[in-house]
C-alpha positions in Angstrom: 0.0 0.0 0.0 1.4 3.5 -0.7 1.5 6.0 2.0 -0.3 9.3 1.6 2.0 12.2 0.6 0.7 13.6 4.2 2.1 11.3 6.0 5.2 10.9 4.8 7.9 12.4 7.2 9.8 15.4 6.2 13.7 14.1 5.3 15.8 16.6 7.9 19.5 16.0 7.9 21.1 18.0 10.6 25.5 18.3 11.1 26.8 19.4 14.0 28.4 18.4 17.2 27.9 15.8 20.3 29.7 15.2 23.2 32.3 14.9 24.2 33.3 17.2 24.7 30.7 19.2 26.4 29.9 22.5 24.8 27.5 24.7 24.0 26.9 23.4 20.5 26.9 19.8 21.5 24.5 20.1 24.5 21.8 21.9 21.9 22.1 19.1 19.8 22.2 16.1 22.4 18.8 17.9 24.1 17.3 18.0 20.1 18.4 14.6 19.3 16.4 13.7 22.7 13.6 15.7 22.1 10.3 15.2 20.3 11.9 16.3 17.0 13.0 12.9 16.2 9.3 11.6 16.1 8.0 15.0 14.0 10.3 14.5 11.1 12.7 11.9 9.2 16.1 12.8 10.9 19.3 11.6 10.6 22.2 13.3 12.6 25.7 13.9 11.5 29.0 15.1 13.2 30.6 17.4 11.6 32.9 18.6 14.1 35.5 15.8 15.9 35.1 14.4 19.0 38.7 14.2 19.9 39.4 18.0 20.1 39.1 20.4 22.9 37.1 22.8 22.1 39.6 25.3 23.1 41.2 24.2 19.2 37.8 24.1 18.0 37.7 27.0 14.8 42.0 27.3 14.4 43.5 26.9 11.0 45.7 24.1 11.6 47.0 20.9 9.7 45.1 18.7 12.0 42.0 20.9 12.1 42.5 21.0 8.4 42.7 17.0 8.2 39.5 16.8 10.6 38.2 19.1 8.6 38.1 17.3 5.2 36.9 14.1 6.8 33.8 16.2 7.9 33.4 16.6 4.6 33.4 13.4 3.0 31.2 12.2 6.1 29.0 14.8 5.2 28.5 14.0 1.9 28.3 10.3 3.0 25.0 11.2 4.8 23.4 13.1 2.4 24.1 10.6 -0.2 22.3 7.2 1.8 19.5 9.7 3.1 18.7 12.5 0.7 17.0 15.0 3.2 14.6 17.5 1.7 16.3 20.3 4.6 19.7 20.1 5.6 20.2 21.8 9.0 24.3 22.6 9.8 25.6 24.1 12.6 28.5 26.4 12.7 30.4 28.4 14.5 33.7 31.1 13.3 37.2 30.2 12.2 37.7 27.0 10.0 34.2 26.0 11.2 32.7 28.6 9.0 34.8 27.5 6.0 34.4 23.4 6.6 30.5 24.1 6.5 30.5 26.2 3.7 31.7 23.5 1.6 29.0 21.4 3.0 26.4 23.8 1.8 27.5 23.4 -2.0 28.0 19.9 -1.2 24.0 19.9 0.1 22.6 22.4 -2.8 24.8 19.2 -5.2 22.4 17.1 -3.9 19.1 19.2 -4.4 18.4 19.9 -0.7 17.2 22.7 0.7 19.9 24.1 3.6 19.5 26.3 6.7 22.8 27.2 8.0 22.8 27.8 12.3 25.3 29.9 13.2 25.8 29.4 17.1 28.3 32.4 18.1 27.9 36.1 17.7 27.8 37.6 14.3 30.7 40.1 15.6 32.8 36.6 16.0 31.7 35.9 12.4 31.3 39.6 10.6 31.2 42.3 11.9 35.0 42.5 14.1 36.5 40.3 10.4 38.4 41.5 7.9 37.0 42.6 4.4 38.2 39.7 3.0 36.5 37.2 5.6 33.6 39.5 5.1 32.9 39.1 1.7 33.4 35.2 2.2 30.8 35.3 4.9 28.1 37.0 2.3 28.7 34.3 -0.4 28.2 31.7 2.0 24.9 33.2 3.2 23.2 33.5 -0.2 24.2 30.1 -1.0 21.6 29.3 2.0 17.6 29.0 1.6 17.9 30.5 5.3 19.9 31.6 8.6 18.8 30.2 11.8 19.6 32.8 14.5 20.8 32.5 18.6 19.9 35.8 18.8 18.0 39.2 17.8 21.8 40.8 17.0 21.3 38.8 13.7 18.5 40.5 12.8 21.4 43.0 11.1 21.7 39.9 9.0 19.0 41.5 6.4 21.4 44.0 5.8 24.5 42.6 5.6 22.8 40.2 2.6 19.7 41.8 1.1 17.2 38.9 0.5 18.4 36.6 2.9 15.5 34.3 5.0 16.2 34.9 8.8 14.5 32.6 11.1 15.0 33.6 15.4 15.3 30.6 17.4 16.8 31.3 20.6 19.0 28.3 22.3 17.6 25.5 24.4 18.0 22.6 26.2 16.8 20.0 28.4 15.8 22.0 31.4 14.2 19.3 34.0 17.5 18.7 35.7 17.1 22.2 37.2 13.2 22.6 37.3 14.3 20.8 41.3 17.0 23.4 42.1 14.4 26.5 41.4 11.5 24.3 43.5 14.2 24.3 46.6 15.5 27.8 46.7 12.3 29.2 46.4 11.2 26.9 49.6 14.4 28.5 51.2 14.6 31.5 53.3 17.1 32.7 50.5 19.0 34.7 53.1 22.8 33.3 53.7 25.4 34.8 55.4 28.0 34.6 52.7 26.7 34.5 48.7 28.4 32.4 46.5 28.7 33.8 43.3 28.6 31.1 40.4 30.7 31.1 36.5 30.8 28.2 34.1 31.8 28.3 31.0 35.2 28.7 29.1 38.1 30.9 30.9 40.0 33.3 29.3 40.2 36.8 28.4 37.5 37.0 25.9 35.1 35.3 28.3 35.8 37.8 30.7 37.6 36.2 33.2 40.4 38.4 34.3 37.6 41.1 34.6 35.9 38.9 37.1 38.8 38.5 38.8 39.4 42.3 39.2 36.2 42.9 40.7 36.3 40.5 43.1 39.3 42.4 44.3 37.1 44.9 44.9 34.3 43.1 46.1 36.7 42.2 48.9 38.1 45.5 48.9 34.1 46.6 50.0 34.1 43.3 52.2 31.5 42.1 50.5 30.3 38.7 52.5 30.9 37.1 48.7 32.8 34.2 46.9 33.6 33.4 43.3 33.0 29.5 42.1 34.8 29.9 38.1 34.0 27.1 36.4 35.5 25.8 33.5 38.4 24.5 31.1 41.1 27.1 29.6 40.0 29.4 26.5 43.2 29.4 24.9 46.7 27.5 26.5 48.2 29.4 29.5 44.9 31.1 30.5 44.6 29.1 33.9 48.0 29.7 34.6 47.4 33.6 34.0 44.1 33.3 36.2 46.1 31.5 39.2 48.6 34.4 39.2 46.1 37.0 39.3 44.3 35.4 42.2 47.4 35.0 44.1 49.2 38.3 43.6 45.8 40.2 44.4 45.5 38.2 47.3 42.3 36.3 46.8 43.1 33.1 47.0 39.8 32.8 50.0 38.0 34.4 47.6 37.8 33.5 43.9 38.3 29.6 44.0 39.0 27.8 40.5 37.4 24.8 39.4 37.9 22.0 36.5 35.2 21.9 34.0 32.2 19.3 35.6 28.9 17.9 34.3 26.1 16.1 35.8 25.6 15.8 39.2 28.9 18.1 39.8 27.4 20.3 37.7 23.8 20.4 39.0 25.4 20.8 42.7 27.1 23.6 41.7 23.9 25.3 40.5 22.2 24.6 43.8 25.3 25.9 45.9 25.4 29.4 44.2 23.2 32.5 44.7 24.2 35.0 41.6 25.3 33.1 38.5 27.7 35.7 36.8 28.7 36.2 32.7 30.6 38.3 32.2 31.7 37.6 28.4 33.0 40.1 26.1 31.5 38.4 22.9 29.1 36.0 23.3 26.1 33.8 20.8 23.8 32.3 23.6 25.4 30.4 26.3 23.7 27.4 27.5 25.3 28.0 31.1 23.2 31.4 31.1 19.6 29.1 30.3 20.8 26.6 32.7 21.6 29.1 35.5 18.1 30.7 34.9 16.6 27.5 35.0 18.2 26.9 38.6 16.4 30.1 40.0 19.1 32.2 39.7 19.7 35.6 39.3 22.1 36.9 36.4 24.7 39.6 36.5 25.7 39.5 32.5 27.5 42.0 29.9 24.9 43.4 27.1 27.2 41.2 24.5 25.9 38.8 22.1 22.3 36.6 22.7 22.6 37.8 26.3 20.5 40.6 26.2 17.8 38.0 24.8 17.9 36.5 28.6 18.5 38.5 30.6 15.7 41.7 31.0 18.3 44.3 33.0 15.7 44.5 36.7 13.4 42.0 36.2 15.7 38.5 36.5 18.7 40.0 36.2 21.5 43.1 36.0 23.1 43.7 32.2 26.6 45.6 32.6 29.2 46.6 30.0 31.6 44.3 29.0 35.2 45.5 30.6 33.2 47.6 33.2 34.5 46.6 36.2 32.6 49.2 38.4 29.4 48.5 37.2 29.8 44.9 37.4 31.0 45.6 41.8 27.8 47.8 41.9 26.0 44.7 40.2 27.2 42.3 42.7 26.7 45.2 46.0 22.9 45.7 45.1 22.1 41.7 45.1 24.4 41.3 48.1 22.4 44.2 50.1 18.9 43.5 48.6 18.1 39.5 49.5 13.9 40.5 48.2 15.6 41.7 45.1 17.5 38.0 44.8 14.4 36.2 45.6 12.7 38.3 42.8 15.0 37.4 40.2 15.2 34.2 41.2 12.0 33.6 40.4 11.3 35.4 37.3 14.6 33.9 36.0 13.4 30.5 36.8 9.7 31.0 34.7 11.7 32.6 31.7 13.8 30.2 31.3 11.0 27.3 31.8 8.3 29.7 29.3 10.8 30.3 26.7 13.9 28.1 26.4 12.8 24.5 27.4 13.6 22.3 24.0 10.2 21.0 23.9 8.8 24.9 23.7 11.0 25.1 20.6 10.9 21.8 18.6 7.2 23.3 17.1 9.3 26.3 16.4 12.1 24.4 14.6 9.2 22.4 12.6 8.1 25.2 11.6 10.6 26.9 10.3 11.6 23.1 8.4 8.4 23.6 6.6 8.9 26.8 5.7 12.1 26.4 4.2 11.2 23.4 1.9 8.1 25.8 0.6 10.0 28.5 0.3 8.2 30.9 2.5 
């Protein structure tokens, strides 16, 4: 018997990453892979990014990126060849990344499918801080598209920086019932401790903002400030540890700031609980998972107005936004929620039902659907 034409499953083919290890990138795609999507559409997964590299080497043009890079490729093409997907969904991020999936796109157009590309950093990582060189690269890759999926509202620039291109906003997710618990027991707490701990986890290096933590805490201390500094997290770049451990020490705040190898699961979800302020203070930045997470966890957010964070964080209501290098606003950030505990248990809260309203992967897989749909129409 032949199956209706409405029945039939759309073919989706998505590239991208898994763990390990444990990024951004690959936790979005382990929580979609987990998801309802699976049972809405056709899908077949495929990594395009290697499993064996830090991510700290992630984007770098070197031979063995280069090496890892071709067999991307020709895994790539292996996948669309055996299943022939009517939309091709493939992440990317900047550096050799962008360049790797570009050749994926012809190699998906070759094949007569249509192709979102999901760009999961920043457009100033990818754009607007490149040369003019890089930049005009980046537009022919975009109109070789049928549409941009987008972290954040940054990329609505996107419109202009390629006339005619198809932006579709879909804002990060995950998997948030881990934390739903965390949010349930502070808000049964009397949420007023003696000493706050304030949380970071994520990458650690200059361009995450690291070193600027560090500086305020000096003078969080300097205030005596009843607060602490969990960061979080592997290197950004080689040496940046090192760098961090010498700033603590010679600013003598080795009681204050503690540092902390990079943990998941349970370490991770403890972590959460512990804290009282998550903190992100990123100078460039798509839509960190760690910020959804934290939110999630009933926690208030001091972040930089950088990137997708804006997008989560609503400066008052569950959170404080702060310029990215600005150490005094960030100390006056941290002195406000350290004086004001009904502020805290304010944000808490409203950080707790964004996060579940608006950034649970179930509230999105519709969204993602959707936009599947409307890229094999053409609308």
């Amino acid at each position: 018997m032949i199956q209706p034409l409405s029945d039939v499953k759309m073919r989706v083919l998505i590239s991208g990453h898994l763990p390990p290890p444990m990024g951004g990138i690959a936790a979005y795609y382990q929580s979609l892979l987990n998801s309802s999507l699976p049972k809405q559409v056709n899908l077949q997964f495929v990594l395009t990014s290697s499993q064996k590299r830090t991510l700290s080497k992630s984007g770098s043009f070197t031979f063995s990126n280069l090496i890892s890079a071709i067999k991307d490729c020709g895994r790539f093409t292996k996948a669309m060849i055996k299943h022939r997907p009517q939309v091709t969904h493939i992440a990317t991020a900047f550096g050799l990344s962008f360049v790797k999936h570009g050749v994926c796109i012809m190699i998906a157009r070759l094949y007569g499918s249509r192709v979102l590309l999901h760009p999961h950093c920043s457009i100033s990582a990818l754009y607007t801080d490149r040369s003019r060189g890089w930049q005009w690269f980046f537009r022919q890759v975009i109109r070789m598209t049928h549409g941009v999926i987008t972290l954040s509202r940054e990329w609505n620039i996107l419109t202009t920086i390629v006339p005619g291109c198809v932006v579709y906003y879909l804002p990060n997710a995950t998997d948030l019932s881990a934390y739903r618990c965390i949010a349930l027991e502070r808000r049964a707490g009397t949420n007023h401790p003696s000493q706050l701990k304030a949380l970071y986890l994520g990458y650690l290096g200059k361009a995450k903002g690291s070193f600027d933590l560090v500086d305020a805490a000096k003078e969080v201390a300097a205030r005596n400030l009843p607060v602490v500094f969990d960061l979080v997290g592997d290197e950004l770049a080689p040496g940046d540890i090192e760098k961090l451990k010498k700033q603590i020490d010679q600013s003598g705040l080795g009681n204050v700031v503690i540092l902390h190898p990079f943990v998941i699961g349970p370490q991770k979800i403890d972590l959460f609980r512990t804290a009282d302020i998550f903190v992100y203070p990123s100078h460039s930045e798509g839509m960190p998972m760690a910020v959804i997470e934290a939110m999630a966890s009933g926690l208030p957010i001091i972040a930089t107005r950088v990137g997708g964070l804006p997008d989560l964080v609503t400066d008052g209501i569950n959170g404080i936004l702060v310029d990215a290098g600005s150490i005094d606003q960030f100390v006056s950030a941290i002195q406000n929620l350290s004086d004001n505990p009904d502020l805290r248990f304010s944000m808490q809260m409203n950080s707790y039902q964004t996060a579940i309203d608006q950034f649970d992967i179930e509230k999105t897989v519709p969204q993602l659907v959707n936009i599947y749909n409307r890229a094999l129409s053409g609308t």
